[in-house]
FIKOLZA-1660 file (N, C-alpha, C; in steps of 0.1 Angstrom, whole numbers, plus 5000, padded with zeros to 4 digits):
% residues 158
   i   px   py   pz ch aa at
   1 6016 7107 2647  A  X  N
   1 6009 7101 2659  A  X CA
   1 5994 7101 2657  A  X  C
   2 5989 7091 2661  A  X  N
   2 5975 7088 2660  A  X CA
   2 5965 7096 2670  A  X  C
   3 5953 7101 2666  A  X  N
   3 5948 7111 2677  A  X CA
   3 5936 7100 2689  A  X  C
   4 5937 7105 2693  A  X  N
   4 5926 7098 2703  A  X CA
   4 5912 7109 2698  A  X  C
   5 5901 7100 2698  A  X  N
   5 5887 7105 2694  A  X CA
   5 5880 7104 2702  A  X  C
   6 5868 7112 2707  A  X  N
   6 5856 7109 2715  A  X CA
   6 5844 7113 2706  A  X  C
   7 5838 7100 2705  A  X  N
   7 5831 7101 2695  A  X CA
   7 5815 7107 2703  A  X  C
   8 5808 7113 2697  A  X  N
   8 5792 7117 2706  A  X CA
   8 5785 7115 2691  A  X  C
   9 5770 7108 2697  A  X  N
   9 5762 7109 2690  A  X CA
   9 5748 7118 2690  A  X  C
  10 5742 7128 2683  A  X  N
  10 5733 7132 2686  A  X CA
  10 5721 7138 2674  A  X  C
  11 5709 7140 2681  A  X  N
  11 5702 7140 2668  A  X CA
  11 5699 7152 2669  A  X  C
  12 5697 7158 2655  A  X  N
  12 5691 7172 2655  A  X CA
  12 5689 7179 2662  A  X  C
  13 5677 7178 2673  A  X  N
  13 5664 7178 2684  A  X CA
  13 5679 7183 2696  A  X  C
  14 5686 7170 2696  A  X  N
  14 5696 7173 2707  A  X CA
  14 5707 7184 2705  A  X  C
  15 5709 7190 2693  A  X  N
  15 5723 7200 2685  A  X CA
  15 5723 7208 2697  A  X  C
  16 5728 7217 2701  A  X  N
  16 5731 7229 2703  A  X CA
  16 5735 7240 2695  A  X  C
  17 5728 7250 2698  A  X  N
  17 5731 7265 2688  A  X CA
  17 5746 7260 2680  A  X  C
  18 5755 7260 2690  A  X  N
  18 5770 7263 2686  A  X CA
  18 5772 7249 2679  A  X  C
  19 5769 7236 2682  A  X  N
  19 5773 7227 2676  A  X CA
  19 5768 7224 2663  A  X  C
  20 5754 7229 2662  A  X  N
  20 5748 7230 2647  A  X CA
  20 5758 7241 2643  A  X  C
  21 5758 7250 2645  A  X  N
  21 5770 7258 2635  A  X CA
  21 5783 7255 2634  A  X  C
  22 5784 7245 2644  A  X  N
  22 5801 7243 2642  A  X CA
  22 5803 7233 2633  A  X  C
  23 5791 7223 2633  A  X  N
  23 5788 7210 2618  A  X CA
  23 5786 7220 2607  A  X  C
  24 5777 7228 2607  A  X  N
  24 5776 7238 2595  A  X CA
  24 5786 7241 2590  A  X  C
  25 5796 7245 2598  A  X  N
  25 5808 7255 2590  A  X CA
  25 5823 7248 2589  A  X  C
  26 5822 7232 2596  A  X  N
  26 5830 7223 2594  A  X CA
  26 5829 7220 2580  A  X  C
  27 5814 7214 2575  A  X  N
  27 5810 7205 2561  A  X CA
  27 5813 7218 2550  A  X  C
  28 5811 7231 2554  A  X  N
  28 5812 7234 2541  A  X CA
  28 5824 7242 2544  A  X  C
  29 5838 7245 2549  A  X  N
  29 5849 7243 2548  A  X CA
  29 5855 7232 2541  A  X  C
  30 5848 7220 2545  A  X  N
  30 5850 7208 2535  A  X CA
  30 5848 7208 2518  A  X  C
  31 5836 7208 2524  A  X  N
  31 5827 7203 2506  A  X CA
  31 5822 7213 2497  A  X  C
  32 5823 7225 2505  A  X  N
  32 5822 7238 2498  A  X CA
  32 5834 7245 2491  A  X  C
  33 5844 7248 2503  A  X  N
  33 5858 7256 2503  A  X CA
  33 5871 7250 2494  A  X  C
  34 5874 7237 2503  A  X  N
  34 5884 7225 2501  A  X CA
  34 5885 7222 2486  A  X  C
  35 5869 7218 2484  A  X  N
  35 5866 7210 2473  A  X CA
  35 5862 7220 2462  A  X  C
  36 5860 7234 2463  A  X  N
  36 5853 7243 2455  A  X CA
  36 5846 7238 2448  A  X  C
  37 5835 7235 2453  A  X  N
  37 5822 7228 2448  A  X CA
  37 5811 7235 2457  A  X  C
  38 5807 7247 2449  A  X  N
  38 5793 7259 2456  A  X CA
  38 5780 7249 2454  A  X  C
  39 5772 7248 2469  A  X  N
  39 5757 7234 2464  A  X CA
  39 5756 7237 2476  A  X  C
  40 5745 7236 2478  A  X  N
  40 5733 7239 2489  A  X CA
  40 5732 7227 2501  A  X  C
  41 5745 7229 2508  A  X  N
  41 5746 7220 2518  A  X CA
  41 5734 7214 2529  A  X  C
  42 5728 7229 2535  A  X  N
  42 5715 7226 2541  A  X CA
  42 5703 7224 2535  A  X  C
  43 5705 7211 2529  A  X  N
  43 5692 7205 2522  A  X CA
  43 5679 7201 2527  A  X  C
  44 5680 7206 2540  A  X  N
  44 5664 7200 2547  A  X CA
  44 5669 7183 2554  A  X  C
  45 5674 7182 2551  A  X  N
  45 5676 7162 2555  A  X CA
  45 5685 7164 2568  A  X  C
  46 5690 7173 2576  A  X  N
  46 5700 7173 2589  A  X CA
  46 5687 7168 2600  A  X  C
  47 5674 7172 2603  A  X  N
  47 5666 7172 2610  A  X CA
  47 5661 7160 2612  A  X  C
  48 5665 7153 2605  A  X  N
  48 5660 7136 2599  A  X CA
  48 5672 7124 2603  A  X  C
  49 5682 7133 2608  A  X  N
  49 5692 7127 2609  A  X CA
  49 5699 7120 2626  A  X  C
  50 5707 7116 2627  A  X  N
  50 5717 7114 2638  A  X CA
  50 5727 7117 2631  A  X  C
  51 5738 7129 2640  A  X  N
  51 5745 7136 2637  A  X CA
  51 5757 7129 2650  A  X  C
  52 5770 7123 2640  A  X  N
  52 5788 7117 2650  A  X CA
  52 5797 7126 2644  A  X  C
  53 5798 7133 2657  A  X  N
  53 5812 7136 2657  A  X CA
  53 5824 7133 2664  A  X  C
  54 5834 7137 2660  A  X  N
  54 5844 7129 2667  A  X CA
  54 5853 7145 2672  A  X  C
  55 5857 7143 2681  A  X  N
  55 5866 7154 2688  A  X CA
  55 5878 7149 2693  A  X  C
  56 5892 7156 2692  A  X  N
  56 5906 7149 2702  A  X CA
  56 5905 7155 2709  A  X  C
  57 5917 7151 2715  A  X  N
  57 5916 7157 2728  A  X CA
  57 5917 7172 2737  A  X  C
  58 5921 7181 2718  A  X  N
  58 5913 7195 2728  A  X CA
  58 5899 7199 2727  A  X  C
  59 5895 7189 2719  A  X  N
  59 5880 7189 2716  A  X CA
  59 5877 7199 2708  A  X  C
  60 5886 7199 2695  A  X  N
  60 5886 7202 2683  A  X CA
  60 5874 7190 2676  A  X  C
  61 5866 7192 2666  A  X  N
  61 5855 7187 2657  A  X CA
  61 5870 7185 2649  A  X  C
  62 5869 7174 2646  A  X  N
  62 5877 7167 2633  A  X CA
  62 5872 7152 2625  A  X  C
  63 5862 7148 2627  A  X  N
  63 5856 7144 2619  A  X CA
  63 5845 7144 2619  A  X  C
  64 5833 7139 2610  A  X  N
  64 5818 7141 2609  A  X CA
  64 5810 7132 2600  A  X  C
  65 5802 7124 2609  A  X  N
  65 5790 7122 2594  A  X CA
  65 5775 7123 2601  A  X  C
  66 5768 7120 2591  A  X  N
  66 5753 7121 2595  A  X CA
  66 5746 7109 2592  A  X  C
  67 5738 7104 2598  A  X  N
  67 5730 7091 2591  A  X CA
  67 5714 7097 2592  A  X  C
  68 5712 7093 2583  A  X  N
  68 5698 7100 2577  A  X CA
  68 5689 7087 2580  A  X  C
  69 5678 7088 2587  A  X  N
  69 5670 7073 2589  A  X CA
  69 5661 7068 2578  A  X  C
  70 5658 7056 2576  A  X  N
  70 5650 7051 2567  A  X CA
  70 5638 7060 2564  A  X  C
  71 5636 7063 2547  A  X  N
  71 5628 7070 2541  A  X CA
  71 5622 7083 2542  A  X  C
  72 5635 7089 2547  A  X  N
  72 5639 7104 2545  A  X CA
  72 5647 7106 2532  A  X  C
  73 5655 7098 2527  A  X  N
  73 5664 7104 2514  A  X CA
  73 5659 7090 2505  A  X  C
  74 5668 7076 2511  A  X  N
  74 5661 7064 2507  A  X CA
  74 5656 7055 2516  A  X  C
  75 5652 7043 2510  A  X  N
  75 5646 7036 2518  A  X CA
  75 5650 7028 2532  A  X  C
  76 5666 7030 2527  A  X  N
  76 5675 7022 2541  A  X CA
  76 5678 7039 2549  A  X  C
  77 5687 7033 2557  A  X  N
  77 5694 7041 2561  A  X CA
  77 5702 7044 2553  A  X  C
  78 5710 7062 2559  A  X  N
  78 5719 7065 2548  A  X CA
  78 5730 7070 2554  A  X  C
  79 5740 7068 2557  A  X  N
  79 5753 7074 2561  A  X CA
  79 5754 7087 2547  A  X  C
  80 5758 7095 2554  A  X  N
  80 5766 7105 2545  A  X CA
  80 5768 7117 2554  A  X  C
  81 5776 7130 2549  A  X  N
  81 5784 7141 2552  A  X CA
  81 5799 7136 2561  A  X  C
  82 5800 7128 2550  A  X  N
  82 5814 7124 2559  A  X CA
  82 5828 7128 2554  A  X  C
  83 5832 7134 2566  A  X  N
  83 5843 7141 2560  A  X CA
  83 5854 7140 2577  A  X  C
  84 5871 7143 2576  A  X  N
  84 5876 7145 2586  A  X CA
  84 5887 7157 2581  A  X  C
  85 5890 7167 2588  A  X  N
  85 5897 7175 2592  A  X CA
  85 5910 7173 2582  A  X  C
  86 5916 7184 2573  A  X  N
  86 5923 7181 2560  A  X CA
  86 5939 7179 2567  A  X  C
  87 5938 7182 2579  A  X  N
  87 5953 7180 2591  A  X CA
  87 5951 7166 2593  A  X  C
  88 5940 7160 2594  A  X  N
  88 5940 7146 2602  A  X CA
  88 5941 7135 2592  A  X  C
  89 5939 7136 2573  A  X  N
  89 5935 7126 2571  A  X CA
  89 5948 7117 2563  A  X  C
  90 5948 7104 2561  A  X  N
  90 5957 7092 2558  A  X CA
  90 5961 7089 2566  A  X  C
  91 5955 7090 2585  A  X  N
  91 5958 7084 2597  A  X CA
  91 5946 7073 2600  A  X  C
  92 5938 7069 2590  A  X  N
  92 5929 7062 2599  A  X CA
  92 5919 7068 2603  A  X  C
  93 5918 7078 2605  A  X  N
  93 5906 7086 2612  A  X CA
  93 5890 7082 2602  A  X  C
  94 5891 7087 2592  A  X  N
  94 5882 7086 2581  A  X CA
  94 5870 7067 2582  A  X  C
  95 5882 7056 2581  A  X  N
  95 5882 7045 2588  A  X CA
  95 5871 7044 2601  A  X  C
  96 5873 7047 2608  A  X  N
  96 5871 7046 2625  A  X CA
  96 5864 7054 2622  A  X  C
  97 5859 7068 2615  A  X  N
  97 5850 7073 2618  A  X CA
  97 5836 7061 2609  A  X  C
  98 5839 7058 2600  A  X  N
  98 5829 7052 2590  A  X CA
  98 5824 7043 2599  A  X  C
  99 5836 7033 2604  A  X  N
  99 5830 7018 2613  A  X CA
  99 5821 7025 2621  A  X  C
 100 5822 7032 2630  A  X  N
 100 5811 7040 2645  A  X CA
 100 5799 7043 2637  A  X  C
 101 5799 7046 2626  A  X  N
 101 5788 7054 2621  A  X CA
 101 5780 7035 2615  A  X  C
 102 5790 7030 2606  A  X  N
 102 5786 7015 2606  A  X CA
 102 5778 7008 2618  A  X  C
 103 5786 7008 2628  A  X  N
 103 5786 7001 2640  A  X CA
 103 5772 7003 2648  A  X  C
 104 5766 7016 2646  A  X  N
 104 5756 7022 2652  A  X CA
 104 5745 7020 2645  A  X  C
 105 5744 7022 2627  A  X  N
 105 5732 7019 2625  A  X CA
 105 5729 7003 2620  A  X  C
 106 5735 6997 2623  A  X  N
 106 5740 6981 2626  A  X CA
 106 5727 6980 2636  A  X  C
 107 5733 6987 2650  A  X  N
 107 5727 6985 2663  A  X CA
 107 5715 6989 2659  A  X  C
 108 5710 7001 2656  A  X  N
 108 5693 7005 2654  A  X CA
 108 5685 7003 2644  A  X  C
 109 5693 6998 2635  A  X  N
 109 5681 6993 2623  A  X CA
 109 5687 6980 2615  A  X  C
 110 5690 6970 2621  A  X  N
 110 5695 6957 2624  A  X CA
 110 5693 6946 2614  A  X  C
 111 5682 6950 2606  A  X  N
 111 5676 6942 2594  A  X CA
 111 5678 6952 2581  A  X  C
 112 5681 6960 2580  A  X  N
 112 5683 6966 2568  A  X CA
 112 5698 6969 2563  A  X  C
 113 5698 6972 2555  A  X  N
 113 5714 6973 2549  A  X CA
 113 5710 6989 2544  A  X  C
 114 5727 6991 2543  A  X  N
 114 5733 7013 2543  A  X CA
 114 5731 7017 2529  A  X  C
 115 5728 7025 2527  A  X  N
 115 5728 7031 2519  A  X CA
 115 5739 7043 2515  A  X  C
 116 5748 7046 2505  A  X  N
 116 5756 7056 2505  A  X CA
 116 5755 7062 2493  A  X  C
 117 5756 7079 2490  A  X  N
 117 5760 7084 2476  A  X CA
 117 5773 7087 2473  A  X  C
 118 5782 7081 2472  A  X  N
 118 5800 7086 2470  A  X CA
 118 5804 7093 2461  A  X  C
 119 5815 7099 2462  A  X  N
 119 5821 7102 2453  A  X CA
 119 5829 7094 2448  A  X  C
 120 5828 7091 2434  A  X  N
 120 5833 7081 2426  A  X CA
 120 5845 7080 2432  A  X  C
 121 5853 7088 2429  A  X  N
 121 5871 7085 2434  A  X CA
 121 5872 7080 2447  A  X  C
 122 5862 7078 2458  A  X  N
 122 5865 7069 2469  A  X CA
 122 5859 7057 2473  A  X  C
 123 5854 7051 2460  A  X  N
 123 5851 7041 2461  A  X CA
 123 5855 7031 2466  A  X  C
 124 5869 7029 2464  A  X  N
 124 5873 7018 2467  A  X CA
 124 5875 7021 2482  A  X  C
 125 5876 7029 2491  A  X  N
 125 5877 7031 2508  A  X CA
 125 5866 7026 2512  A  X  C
 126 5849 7028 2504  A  X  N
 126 5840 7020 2506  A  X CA
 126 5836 7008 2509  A  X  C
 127 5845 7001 2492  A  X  N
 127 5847 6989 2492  A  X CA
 127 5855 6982 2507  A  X  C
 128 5860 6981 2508  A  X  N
 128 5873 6978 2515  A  X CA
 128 5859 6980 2532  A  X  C
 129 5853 6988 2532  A  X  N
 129 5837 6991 2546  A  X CA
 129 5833 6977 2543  A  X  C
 130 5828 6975 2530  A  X  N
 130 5817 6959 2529  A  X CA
 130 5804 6964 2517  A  X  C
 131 5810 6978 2512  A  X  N
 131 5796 6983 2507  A  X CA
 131 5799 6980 2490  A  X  C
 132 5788 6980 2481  A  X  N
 132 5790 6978 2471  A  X CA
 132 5788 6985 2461  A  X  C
 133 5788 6988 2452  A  X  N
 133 5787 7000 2439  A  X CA
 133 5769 6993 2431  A  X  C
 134 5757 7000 2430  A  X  N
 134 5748 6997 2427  A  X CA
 134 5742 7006 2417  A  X  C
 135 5752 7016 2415  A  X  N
 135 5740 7024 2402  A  X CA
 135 5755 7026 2396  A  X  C
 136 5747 7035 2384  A  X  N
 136 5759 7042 2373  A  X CA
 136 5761 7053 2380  A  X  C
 137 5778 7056 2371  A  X  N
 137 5782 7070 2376  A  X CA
 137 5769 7080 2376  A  X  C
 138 5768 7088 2384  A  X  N
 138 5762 7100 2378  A  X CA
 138 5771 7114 2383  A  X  C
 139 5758 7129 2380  A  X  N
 139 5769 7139 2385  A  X CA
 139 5760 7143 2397  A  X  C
 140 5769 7146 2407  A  X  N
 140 5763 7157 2415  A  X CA
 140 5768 7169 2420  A  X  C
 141 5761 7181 2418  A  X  N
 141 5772 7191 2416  A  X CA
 141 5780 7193 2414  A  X  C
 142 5789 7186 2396  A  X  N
 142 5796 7190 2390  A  X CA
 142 5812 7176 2398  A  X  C
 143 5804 7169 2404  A  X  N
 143 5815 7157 2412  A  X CA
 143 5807 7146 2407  A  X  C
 144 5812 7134 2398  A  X  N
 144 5813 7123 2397  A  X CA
 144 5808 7118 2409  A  X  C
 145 5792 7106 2412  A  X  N
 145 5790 7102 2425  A  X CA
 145 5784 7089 2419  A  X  C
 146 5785 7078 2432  A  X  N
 146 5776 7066 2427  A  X CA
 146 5766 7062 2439  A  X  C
 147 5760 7052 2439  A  X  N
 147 5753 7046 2444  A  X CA
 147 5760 7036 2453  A  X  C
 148 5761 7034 2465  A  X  N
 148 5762 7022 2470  A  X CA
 148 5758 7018 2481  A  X  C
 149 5759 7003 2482  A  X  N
 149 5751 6998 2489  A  X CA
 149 5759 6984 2501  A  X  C
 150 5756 6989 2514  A  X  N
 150 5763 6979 2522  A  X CA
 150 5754 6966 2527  A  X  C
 151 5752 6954 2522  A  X  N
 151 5743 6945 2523  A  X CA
 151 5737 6947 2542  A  X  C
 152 5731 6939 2549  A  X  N
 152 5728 6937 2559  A  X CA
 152 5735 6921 2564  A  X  C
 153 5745 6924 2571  A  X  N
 153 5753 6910 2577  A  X CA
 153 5764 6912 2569  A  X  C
 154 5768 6926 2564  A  X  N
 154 5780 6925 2554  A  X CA
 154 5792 6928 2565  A  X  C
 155 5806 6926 2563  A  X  N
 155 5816 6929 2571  A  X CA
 155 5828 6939 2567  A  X  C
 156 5834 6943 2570  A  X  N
 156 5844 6953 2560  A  X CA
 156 5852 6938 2554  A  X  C
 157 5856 6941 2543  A  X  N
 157 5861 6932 2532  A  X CA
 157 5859 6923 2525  A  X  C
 158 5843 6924 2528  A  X  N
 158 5837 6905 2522  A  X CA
 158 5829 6915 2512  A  X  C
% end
C-alpha cells in the first residue's frame, strides 16, 4: 500500500532544533550507515538551502532532499540529499519526492535549469525526471557520481 505524504518546505533559518537533527541523523543513516560510505555530510551548504520533507501519516520523516540556491555549490540550482526511508522505497515515493522538489524550484527560479550530482547507478531514475548526464564519471567518496543537468522547460521523459 502506498503511503500518503505531507510534504513541508523549509529553509535552514526556519529548521527547528529537533528537525535539523532529525534531517541530520536521517541522511546519514542513509548515506553514511546504509551505504557505508564515512564523508562529511555537514558540508556548510544546508544553510544555503531549502530543506522537503515528506512525512506519513504518523509523521514519521521518510523522505528528504535539499535544494541548494543558485551559486552556493553551482550556478543553477541544485537538488540534492535525496534519499527515502529503506522501508518505503520501489513504491513511488523517491518519484513524488523528486517531482515536489522539481515542481518548486520550477516555481522560484523559473528561468534556470537543475543541476544534480548522482550516483552513477541512478541515473537512469534521473533520466526518466527530464535531467541529462553532462560530465564524466567521477568519484566521490569512493561512489561513482556524475553530473547532471535538467534543461529549463524540460518535462519528465523528454
Amino acid at each position: 500500500m502506498r503511503e500518503r505524504l505531507t510534504w513541508q518546505w523549509l529553509k535552514f533559518q526556519q529548521l527547528s532544533l529537533d528537525q535539523l537533527y532529525e534531517i541530520l541523523a536521517f541522511r546519514q543513516s542513509i548515506f553514511v550507515v546504509e551505504q557505508n560510505c564515512p564523508y562529511q555530510d555537514a558540508d556548510g551548504l544546508d544553510r544555503y538551502a531549502w530543506h522537503l520533507m515528506g512525512r506519513n501519516d504518523e509523521n514519521k520523516l521518510i523522505a528528504y532532499l535539499r535544494v541548494i540556491v543558485p551559486g552556493h555549490k553551482f550556478p543553477e540550482p541544485s537538488i540534492g540529499r535525496v534519499l527515502t526511508s529503506g522501508s518505503t522505497r520501489n513504491r513511488g515515493i523517491g518519484k513524488e519526492l523528486m517531482l515536489e522538489g522539481i515542481r518548486w524550484v520550477e516555481e522560484h527560479f523559473p528561468d534556470q535549469s537543475i543541476r544534480i550530482s548522482a550516483q552513477q547507478r541512478v541515473a537512469p531514475f534521473y533520466q526518466e525526471l527530464g535531467f541529462r548526464v553532462v560530465s564524466e564519471p567521477y568519484d566521490e567518496d569512493g561512489i561513482p557520481h556524475i553530473e547532471m543537468l535538467r534543461f529549463k522547460s524540460a518535462s519528465p521523459g523528454n
